[in-house]
C-alpha positions in Angstrom: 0.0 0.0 0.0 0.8 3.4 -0.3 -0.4 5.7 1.6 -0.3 10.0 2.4 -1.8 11.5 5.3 -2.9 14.8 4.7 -2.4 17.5 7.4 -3.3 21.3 6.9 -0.9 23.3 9.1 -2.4 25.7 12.1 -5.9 25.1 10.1 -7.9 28.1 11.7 -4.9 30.3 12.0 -3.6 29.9 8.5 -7.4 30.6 7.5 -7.3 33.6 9.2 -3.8 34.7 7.4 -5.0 33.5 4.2 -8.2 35.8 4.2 -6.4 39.1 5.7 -2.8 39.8 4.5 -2.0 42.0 7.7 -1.9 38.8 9.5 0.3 37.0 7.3 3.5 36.0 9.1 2.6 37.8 12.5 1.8 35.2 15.4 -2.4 34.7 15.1 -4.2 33.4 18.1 -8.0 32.0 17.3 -9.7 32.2 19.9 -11.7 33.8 23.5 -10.7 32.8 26.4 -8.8 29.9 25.3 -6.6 29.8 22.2 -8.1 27.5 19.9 -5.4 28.1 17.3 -2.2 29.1 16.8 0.0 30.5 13.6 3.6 28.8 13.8 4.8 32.5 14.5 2.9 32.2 17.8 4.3 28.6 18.5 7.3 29.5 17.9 6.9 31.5 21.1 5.7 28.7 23.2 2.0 28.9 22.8 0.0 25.8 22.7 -3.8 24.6 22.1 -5.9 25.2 24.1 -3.8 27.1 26.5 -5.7 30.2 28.3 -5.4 33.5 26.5 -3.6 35.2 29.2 -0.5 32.3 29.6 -0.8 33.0 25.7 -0.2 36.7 25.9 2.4 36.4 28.6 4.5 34.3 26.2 4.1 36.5 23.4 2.3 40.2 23.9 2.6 41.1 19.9 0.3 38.6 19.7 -3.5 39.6 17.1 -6.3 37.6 18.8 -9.2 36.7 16.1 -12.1 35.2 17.3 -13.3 31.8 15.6 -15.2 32.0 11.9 -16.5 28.4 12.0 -18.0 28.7 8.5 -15.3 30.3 7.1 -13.0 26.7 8.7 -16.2 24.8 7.2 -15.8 25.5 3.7 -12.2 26.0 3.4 -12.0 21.9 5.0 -14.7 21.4 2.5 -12.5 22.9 -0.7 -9.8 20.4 0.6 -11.4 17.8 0.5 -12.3 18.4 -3.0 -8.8 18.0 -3.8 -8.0 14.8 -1.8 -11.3 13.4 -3.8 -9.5 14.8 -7.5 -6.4 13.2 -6.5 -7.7 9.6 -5.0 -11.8 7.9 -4.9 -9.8 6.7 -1.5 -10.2 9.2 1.0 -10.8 8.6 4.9 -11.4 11.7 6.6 -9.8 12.0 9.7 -10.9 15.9 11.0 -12.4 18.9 9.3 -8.5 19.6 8.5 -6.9 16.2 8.0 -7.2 12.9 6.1 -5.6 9.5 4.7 -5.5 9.3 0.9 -4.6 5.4 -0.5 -3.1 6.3 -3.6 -1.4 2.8 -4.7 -1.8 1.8 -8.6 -2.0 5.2 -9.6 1.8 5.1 -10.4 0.5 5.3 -14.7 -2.0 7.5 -14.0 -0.6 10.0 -11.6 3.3 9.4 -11.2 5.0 8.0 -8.2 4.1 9.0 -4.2 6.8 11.5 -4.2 5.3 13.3 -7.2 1.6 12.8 -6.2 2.0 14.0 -2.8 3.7 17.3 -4.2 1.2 17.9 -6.5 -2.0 17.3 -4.1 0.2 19.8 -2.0 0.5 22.4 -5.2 -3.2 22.0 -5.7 -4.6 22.8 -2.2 -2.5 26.0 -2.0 -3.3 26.4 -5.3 -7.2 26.2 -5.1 -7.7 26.6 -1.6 -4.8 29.3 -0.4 -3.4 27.1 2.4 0.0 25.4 3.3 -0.6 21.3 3.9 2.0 18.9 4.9 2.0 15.0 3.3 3.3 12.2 5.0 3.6 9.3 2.6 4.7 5.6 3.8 3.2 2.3 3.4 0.8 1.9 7.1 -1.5 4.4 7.9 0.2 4.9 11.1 3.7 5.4 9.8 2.5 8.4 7.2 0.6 10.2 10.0 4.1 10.0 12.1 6.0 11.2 8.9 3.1 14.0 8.7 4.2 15.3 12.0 7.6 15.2 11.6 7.5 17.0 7.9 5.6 20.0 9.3 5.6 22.7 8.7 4.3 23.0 5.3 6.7 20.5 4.0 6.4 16.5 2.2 7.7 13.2 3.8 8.8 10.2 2.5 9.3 7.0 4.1 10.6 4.8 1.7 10.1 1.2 1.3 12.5 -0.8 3.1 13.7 2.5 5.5 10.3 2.9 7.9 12.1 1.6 11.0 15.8 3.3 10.0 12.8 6.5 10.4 11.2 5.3 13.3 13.3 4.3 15.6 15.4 7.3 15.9 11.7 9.1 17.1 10.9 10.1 21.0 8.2 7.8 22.3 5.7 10.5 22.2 5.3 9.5 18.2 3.8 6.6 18.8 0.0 6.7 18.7 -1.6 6.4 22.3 1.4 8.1 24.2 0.8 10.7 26.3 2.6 12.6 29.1 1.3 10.3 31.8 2.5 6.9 29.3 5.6 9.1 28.1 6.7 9.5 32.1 6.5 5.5 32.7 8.0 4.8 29.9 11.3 7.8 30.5 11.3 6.7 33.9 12.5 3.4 32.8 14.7 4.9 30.3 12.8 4.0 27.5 13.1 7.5 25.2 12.8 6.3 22.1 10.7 4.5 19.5 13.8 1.8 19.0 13.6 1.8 22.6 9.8 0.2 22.7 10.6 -1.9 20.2 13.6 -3.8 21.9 11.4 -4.7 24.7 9.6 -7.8 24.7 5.9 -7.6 24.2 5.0 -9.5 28.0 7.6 -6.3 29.3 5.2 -3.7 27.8 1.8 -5.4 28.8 3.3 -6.1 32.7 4.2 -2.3 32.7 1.3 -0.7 31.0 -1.7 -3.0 30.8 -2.9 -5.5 28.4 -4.2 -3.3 25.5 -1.4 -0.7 25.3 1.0 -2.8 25.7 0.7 -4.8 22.8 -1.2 -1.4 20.8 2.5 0.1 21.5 4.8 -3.0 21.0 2.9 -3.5 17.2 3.4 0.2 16.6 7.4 0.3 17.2 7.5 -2.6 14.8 5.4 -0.8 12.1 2.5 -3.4 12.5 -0.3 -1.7 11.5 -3.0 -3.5 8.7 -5.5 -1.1 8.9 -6.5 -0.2 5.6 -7.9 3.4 4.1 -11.9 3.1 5.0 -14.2 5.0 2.8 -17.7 5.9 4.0 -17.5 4.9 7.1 -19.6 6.8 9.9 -17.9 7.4 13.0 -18.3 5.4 15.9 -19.5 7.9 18.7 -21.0 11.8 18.9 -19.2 14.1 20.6 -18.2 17.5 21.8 -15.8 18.8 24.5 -14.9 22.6 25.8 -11.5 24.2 27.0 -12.2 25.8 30.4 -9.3 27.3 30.9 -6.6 27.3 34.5 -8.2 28.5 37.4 -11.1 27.4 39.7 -14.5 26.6 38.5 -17.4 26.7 40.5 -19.7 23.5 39.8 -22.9 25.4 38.3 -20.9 26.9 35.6 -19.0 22.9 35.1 -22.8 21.8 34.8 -23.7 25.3 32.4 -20.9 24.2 30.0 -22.0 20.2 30.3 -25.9 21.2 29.2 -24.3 23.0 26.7 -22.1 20.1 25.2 -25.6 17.8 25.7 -27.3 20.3 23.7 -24.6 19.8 20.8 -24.2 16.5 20.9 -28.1 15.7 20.7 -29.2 17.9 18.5 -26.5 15.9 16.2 -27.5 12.5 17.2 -31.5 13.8 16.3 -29.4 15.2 12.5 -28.1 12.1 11.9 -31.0 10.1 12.9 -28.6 7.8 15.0 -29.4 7.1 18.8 -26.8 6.0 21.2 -26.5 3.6 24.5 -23.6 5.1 25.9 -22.4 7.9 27.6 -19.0 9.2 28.2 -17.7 11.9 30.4 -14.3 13.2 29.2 -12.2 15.3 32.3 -8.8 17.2 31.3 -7.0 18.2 34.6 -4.4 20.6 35.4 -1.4 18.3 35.6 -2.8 17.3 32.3 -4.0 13.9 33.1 -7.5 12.9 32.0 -10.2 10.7 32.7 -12.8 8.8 31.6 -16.5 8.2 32.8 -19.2 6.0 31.1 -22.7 4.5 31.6 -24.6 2.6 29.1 -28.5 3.5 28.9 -31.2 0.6 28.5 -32.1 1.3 25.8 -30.8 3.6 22.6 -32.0 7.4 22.7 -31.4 10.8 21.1 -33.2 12.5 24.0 -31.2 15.6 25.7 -32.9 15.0 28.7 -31.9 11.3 29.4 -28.2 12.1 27.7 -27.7 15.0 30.1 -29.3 13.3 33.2 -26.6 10.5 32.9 -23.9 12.7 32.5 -24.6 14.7 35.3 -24.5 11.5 37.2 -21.0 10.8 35.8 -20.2 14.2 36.8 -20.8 13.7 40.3 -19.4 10.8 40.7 -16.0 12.4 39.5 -16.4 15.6 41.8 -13.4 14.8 44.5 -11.4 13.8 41.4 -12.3 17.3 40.2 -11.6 18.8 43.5 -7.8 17.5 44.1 -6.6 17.6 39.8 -8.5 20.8 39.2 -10.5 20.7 35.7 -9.4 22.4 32.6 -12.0 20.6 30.4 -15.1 18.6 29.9 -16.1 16.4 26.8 -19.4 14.3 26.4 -19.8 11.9 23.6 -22.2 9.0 22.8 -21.5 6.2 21.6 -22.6 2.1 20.5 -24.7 4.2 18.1 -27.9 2.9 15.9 -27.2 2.9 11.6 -29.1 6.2 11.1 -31.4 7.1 8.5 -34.8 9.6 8.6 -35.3 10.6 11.9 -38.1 8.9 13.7 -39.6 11.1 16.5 -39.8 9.9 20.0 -43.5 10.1 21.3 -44.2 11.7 24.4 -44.1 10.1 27.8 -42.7 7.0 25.7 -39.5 7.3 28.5 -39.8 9.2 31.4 -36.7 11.0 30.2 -38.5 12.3 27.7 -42.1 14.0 29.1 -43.2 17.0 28.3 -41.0 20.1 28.4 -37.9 18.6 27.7 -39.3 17.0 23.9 -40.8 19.9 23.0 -37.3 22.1 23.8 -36.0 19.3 21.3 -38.6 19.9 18.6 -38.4 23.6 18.6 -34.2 23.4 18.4 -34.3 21.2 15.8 -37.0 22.8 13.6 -35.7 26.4 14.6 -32.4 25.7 15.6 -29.9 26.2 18.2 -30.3 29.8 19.4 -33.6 29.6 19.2 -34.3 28.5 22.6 -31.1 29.0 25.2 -31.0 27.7 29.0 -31.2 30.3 31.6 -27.8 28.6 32.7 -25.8 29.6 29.4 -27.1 33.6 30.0 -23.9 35.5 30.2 -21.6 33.0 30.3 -18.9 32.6 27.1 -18.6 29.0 25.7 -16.5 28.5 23.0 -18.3 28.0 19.2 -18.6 24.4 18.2 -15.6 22.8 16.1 -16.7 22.3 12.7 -16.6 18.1 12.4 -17.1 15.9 9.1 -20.6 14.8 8.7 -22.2 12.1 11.7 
């Protein structure tokens, strides 16, 4: 197989320069109160997604803060993917600003990977006014490392033969599933390096991190990945999560921002027709560790009432977790969803979840949409626009 993966550099921010030349090659931050974007100027300085706008400042005061155009990110991801679809029928879409393209036997059509990579990358700046950086290799997981590594703005090639000459040489945060919590087991046993993982034995890895990443991470080092590019699929869960920033939040404006995520997430579900069984709660703490929280439902349900009710439950269950970490953001997503299709309205009273008030606040949302109706809790309180996603 070959395969590119497809990564458009600082997506919001480079929107942002693209559509106002005064902003082009000054350090951009997207965002409120939490920077949901930043140019490379502004990285360059230190700041980070989704770091609060203040710690952003501090590290670089020349900073221009633009606040979010979600339609403008919309169809710019949308002209994109216009181009991956010209260049290759086999495109998986990853995010509104990334993708895997499966480009093998198009060597007489199109040229090699080297030359078809540089063209998709000539083409999107081209048509679309944005930089892009191409990973190409032969696994799925080995072009989204070479991705990373090429940015920014530039084209990688692992050749056939070379991917673990490439590899191995990488810090262990390359490999999919490593975070700073897995990054400092791993360093504390001296393992630093991609080559590193690998040269431990597989029962090593499992005995130190747990069945499933152990043997996720010992597959990776080795390049062992068979998954092939997936076209159509619909993703597995609906979600939505919000940055809340450093700094101490009182539990009624935790539970302002969760209704709002509920609302999101819902009115999706209801979109797509697609009812889910399970709920996760998503926590991101202040010494950057998360958490997960989930409860599965007895039955399937695109109801916000019995969504929200269960992830308030979730909530408090994680409140002296919350209290001792300190939370910097909250996610909800549902998943083991049903196959979609026209939506089938729920009838009242048919789950006590679902009487009265809270079905008709669903009806009138989704025939008038979301501002049409807004909880007293969200009154006067800023939460952040929701990220444009690929379609449910």
């Amino acid at each position: 197989m070959v395969i590119l993966h497809a990564d458009l550099d600082s997506f919001y921010a480079s929107v942002e320069q693209r559509d106002d030349p005064r902003l082009r090659g000054r350090p951009v931050l997207v965002g409120g109160g939490v920077v949901l974007a930043a140019s490379y100027e502004a990285k360059a300085r230190g700041v980070r997604t989704p770091m609060g706008l203040a710690a952003a400042r501090a590290l670089c005061p020349d900073a221009i803060v633009v606040p979010p155009r979600m339609s403008a990110y919309a169809e710019a991801s949308k002209r994109v993917f216009e181009v991956f679809r010209d260049t290759t029928p086999l495109v998986e879409g990853i995010s509104i600003d990334e993708a895997f393209l499966d480009v093998s036997g198009l060597r007489r059509i199109r040229g090699g990977p080297e030359e078809i990579a540089a063209t998709l990358r000539a083409d999107v700046r081209t048509r679309v006014g944005l930089p892009i950086t191409v990973g190409v290799a032969a696994t799925k997981f080995l072009a989204k490392v070479a991705s990373g590594v090429g940015k920014p703005d530039g084209l990688l090639v692992v050749p056939p033969g070379g991917e673990l000459e490439f590899l191995h040489p990488l810090p262990v945060e390359r490999l999919w599933g490593v975070g700073p919590v897995t990054a400092a087991k791993l360093r504390d046993r001296q393992i630093h390096t991609v080559g590193h993982v690998a040269r431990i034995g597989e029962a090593a890895l499992v005995s130190m991190l747990g069945a499933h990443a152990g043997r996720h991470l010992h597959a990776l080092a080795h390049n062992h990945d068979p998954r092939r590019v997936r076209v159509g699929t619909r993703r597995g869960s609906i979600g939505s999560q919000n940055a809340l920033g450093r700094g101490p939040h009182p539990p009624e404006q935790v539970d302002a921002v969760l209704a709002a995520l509920v609302d999101r997430v819902a009115r999706r579900m209801r979109a797509a027709g697609r009812p889910g069984r399970t709920v996760t709660l998503r926590l991101r703490f202040a010494d950057y560790t998360r958490a997960s929280r989930s409860r599965s439902l007895l039955k399937a349900t695109m109801s916000t009432r019995a969504i929200l009710d269960t992830a308030r439950r979730l909530l408090t269950d994680s409140r002296p977790l919350i209290a001792r970490r300190g939370l910097t953001l909250v996610g909800v997503a549902v998943g083991n969803l049903d196959g979609g299709g026209a939506v089938q309205p729920e009838l009242p009273f048919d789950d006590p979840h679902d009487a009265g008030l809270d079905s008709a606040l669903d009806a009138i949302r989704d025939r008038f949409g979301a501002s049409s109706v807004t909880r007293a809790t969200r009154l006067g309180r800023d939460l952040h626009q929701p990220v444009p996603l690929l379609p449910d």
